[in-house]
Structures are given as C-alpha cells and as structure tokens.
PyMOL Python script that loads the backbone (N, CA, C, O; Angstrom):
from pymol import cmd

cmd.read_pdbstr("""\
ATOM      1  N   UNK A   1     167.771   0.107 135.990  1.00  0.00           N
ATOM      2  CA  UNK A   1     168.293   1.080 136.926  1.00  0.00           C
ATOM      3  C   UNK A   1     167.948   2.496 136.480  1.00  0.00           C
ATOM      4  O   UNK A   1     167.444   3.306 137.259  1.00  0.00           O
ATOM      5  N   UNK A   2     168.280   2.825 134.991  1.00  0.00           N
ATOM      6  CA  UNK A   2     167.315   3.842 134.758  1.00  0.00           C
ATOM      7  C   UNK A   2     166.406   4.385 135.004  1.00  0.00           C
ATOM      8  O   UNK A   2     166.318   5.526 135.458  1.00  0.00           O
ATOM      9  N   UNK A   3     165.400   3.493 134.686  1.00  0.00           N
ATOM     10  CA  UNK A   3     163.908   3.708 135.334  1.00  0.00           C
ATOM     11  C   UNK A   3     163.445   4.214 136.471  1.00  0.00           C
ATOM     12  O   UNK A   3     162.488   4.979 136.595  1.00  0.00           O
ATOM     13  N   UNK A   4     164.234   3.717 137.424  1.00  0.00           N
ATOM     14  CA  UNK A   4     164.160   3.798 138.887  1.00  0.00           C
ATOM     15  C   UNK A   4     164.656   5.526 138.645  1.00  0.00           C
ATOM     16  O   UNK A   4     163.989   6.418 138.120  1.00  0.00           O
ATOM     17  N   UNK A   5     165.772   5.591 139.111  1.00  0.00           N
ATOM     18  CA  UNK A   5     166.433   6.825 139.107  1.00  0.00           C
ATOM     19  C   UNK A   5     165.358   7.839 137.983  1.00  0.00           C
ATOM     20  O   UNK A   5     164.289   8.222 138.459  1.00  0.00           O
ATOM     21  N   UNK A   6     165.638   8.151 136.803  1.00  0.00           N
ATOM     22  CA  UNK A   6     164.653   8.630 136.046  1.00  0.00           C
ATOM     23  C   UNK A   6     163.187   8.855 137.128  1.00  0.00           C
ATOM     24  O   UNK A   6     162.729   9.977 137.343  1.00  0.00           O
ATOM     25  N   UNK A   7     162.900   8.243 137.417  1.00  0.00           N
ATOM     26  CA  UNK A   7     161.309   8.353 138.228  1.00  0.00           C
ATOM     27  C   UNK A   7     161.527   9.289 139.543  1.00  0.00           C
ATOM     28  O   UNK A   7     160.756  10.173 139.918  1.00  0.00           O
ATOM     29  N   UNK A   8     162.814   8.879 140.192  1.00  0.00           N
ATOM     30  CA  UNK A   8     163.104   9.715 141.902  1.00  0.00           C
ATOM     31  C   UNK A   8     163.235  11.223 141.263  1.00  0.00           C
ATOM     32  O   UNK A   8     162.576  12.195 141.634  1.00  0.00           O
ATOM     33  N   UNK A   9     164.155  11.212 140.301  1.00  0.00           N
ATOM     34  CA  UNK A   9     164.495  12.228 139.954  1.00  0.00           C
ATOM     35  C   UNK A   9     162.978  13.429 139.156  1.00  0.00           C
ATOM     36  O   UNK A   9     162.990  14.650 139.001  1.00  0.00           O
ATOM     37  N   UNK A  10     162.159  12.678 138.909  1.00  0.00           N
ATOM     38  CA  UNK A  10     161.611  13.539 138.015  1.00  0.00           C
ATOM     39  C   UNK A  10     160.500  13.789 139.617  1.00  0.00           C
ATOM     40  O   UNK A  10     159.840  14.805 139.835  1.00  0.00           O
ATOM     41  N   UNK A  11     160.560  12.850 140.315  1.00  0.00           N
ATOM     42  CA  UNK A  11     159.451  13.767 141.342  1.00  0.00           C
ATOM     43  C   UNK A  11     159.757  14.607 142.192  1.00  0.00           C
ATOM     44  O   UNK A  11     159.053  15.322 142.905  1.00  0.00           O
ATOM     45  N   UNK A  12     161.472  14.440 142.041  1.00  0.00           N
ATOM     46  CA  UNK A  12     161.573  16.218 142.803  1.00  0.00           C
ATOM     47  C   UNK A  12     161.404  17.171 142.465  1.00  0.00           C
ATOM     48  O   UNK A  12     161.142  18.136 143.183  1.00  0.00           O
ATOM     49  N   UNK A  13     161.530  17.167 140.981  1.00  0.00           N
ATOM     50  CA  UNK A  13     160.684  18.090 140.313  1.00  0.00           C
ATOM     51  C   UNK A  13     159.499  19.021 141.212  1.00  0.00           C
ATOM     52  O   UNK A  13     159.830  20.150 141.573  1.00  0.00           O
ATOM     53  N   UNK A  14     158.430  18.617 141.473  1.00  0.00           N
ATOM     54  CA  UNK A  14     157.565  19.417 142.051  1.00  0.00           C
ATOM     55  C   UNK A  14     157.905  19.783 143.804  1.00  0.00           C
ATOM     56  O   UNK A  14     157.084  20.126 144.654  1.00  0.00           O
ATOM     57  N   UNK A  15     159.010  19.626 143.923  1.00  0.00           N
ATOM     58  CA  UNK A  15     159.562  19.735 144.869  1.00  0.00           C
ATOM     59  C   UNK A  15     160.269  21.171 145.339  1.00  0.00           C
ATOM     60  O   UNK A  15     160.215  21.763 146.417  1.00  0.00           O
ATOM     61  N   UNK A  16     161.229  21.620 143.595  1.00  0.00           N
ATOM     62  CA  UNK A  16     161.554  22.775 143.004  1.00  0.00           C
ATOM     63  C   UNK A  16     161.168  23.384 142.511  1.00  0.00           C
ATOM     64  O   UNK A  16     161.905  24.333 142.239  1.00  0.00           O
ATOM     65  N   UNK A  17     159.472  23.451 141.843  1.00  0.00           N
ATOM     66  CA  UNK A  17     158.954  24.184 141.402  1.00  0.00           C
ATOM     67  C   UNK A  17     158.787  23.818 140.063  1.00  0.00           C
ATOM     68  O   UNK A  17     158.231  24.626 139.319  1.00  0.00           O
ATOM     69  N   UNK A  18     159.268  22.469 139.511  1.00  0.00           N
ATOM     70  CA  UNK A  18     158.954  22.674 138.321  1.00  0.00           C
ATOM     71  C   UNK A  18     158.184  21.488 137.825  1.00  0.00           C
ATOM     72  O   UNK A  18     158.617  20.337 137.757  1.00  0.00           O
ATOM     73  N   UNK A  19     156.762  21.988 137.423  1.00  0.00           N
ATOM     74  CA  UNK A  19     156.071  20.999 136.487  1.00  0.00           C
ATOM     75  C   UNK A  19     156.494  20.575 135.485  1.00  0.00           C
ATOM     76  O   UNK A  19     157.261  21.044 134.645  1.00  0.00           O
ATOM     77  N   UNK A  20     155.663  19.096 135.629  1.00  0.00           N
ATOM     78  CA  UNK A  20     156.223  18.371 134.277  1.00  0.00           C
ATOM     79  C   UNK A  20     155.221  18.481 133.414  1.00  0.00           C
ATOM     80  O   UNK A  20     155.181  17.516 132.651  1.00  0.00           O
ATOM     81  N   UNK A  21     154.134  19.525 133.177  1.00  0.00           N
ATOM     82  CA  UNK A  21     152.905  19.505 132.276  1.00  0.00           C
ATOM     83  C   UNK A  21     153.551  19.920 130.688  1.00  0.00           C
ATOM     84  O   UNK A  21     153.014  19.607 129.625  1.00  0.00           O
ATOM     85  N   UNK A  22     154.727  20.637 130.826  1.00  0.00           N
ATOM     86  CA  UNK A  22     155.586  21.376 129.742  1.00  0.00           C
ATOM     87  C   UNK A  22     156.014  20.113 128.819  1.00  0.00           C
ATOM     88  O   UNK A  22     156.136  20.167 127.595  1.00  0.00           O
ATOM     89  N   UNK A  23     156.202  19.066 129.559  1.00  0.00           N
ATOM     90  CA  UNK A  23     156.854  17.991 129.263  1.00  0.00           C
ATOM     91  C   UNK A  23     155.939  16.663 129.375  1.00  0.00           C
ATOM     92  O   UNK A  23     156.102  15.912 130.337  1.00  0.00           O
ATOM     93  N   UNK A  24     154.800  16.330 128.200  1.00  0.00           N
ATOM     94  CA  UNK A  24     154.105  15.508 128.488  1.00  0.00           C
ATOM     95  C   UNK A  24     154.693  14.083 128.038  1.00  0.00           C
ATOM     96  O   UNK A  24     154.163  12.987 128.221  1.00  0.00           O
ATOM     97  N   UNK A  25     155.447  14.254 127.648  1.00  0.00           N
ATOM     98  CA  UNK A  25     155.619  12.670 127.702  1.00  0.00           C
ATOM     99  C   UNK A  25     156.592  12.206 128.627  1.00  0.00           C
ATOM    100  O   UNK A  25     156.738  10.994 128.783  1.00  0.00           O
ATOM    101  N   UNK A  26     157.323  13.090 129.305  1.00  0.00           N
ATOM    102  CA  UNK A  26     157.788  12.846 130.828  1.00  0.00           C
ATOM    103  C   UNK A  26     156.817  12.629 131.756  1.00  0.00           C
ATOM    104  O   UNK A  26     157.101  11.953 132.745  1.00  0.00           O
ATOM    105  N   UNK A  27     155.236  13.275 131.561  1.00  0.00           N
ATOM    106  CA  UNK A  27     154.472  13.303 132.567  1.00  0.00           C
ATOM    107  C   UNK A  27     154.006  11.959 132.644  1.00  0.00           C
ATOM    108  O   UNK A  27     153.683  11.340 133.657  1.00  0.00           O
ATOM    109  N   UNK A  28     154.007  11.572 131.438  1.00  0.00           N
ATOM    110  CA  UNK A  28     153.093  10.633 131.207  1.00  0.00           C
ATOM    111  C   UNK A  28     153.770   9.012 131.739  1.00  0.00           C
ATOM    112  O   UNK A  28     153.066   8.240 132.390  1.00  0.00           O
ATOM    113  N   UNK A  29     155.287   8.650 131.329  1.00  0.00           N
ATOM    114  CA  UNK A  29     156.399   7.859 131.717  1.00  0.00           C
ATOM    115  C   UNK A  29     156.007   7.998 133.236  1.00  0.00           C
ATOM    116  O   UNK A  29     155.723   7.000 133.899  1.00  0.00           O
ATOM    117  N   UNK A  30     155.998   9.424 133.828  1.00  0.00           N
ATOM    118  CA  UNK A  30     156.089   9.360 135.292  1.00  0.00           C
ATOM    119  C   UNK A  30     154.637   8.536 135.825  1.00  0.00           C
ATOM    120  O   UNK A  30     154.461   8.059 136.946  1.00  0.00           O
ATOM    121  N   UNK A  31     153.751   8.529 134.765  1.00  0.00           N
ATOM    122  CA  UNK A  31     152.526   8.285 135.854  1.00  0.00           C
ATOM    123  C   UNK A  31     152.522   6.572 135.343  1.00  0.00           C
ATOM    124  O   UNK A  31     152.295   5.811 136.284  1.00  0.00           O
ATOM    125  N   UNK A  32     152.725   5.943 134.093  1.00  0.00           N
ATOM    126  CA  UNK A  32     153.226   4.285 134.046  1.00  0.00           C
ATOM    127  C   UNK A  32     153.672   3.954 134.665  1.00  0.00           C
ATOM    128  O   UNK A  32     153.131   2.981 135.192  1.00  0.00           O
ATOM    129  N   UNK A  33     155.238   4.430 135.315  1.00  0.00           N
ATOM    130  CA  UNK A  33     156.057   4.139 136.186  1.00  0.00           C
ATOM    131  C   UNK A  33     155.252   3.871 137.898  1.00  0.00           C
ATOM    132  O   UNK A  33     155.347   2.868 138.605  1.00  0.00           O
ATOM    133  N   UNK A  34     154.494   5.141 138.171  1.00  0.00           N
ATOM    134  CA  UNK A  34     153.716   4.900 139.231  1.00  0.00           C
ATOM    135  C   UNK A  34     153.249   4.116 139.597  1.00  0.00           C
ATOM    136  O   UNK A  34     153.284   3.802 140.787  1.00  0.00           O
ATOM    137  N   UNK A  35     152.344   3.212 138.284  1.00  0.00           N
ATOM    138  CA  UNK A  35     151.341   2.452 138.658  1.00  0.00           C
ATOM    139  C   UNK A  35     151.751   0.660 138.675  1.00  0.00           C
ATOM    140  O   UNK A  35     151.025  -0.322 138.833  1.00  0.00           O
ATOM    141  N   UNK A  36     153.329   0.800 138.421  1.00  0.00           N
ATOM    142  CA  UNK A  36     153.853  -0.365 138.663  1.00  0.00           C
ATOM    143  C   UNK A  36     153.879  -0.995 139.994  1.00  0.00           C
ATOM    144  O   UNK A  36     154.097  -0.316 140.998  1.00  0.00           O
ATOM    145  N   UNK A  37     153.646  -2.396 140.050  1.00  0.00           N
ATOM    146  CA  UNK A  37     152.932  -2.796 141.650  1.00  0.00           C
ATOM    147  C   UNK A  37     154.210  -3.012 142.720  1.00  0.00           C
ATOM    148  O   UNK A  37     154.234  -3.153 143.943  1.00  0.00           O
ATOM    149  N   UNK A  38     155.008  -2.983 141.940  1.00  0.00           N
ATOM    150  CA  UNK A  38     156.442  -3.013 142.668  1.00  0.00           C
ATOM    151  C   UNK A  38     157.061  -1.707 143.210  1.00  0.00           C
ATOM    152  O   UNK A  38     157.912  -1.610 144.094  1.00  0.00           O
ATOM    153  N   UNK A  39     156.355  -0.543 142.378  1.00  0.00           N
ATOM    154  CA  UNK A  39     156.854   0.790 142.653  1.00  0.00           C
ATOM    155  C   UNK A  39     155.646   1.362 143.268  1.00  0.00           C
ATOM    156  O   UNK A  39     155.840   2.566 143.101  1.00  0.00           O
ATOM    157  N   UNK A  40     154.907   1.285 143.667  1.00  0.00           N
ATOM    158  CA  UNK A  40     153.658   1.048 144.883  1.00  0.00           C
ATOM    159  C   UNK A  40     153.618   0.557 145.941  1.00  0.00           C
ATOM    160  O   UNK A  40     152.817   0.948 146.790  1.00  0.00           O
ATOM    161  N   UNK A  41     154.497  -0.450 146.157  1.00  0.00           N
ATOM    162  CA  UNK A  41     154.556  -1.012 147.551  1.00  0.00           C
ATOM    163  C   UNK A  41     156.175  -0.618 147.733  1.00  0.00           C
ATOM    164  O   UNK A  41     156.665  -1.090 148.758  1.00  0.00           O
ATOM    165  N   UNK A  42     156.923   0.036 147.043  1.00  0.00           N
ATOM    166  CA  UNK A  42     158.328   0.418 147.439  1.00  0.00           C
ATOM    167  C   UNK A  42     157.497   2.209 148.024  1.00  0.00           C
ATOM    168  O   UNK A  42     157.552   2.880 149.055  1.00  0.00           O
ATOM    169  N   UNK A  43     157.068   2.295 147.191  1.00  0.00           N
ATOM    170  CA  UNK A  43     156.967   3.970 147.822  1.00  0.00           C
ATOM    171  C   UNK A  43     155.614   3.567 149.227  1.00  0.00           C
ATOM    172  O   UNK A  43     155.703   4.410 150.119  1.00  0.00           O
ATOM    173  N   UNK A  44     155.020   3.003 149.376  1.00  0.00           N
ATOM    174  CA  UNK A  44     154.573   2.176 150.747  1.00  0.00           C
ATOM    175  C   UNK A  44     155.064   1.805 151.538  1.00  0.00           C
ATOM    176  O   UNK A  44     154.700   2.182 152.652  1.00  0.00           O
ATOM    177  N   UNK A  45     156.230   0.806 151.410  1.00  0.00           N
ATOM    178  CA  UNK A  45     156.853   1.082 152.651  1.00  0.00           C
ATOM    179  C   UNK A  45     158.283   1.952 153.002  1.00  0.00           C
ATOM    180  O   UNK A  45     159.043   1.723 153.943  1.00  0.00           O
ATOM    181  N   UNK A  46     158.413   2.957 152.024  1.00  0.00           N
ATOM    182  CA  UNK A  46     158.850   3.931 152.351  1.00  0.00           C
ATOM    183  C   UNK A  46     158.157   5.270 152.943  1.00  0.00           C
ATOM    184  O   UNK A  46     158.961   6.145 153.264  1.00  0.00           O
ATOM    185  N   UNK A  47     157.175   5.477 153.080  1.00  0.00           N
ATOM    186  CA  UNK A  47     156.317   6.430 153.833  1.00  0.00           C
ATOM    187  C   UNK A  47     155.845   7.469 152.775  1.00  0.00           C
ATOM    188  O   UNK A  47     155.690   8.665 153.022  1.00  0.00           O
ATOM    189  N   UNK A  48     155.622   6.848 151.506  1.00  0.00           N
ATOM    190  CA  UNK A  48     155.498   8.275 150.373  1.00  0.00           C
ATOM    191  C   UNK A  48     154.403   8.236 149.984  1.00  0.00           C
ATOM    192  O   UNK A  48     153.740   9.203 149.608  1.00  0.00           O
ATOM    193  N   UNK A  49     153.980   6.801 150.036  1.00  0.00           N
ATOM    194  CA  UNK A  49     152.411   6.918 149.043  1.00  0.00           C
ATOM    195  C   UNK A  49     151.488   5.894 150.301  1.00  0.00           C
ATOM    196  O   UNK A  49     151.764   4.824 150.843  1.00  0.00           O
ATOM    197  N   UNK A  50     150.025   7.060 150.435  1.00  0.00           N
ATOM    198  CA  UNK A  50     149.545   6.023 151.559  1.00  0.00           C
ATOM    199  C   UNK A  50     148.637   5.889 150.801  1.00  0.00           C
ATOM    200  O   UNK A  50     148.401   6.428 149.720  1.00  0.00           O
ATOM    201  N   UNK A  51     147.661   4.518 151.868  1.00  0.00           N
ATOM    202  CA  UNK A  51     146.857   3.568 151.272  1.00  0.00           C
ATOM    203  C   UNK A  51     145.659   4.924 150.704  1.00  0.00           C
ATOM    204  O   UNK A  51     145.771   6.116 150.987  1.00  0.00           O
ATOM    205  N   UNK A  52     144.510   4.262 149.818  1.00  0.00           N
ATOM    206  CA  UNK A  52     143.325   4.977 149.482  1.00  0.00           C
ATOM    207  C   UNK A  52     142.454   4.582 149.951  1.00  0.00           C
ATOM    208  O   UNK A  52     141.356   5.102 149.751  1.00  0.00           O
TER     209      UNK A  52
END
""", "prot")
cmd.dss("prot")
cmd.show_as("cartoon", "prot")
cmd.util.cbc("prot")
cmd.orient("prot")
C-alpha cells in the first residue's frame, strides 16, 4: 500500500512545481515503480499513460 500511495503522491509533484531531480533516489523509485506491468495498465485504464 505504500508503494502505491508513495508513487501518486510523488507525481504530483510536477504538478506543484517541484522536481524530483534534487532527489535522485526518489527519482529513480519513481521510474521502477512506473515500469511495473500492473502500474501500466492501471495508469491505462485510468486515462494517464497512453499507448506508444
């Protein structure tokens, strides 16, 4: 449940203005987290991430 939350939360981040480049190993968690195939087709069929 962490994970999840932790991840919503850190992409509003660029939402407010604030990069996570300051913070690379947040950046970095955020972009693992991304590439999980479960958190790819959740942000798919939520309207956030479209196909390539």
């Amino acid at each position: 449940m962490a994970d999840a939350y932790l991840f919503t939360v850190l992409g509003w981040g660029r939402h407010v203005g604030i990069e996570l480049e300051q913070w690379p190993v947040l950046q970095a968690y955020q972009g693992r987290v991304s590439m999980r195939p479960a958190v790819q087709s959740a942000l798919k069929a939520e309207g956030l991430l479209q196909d390539i």
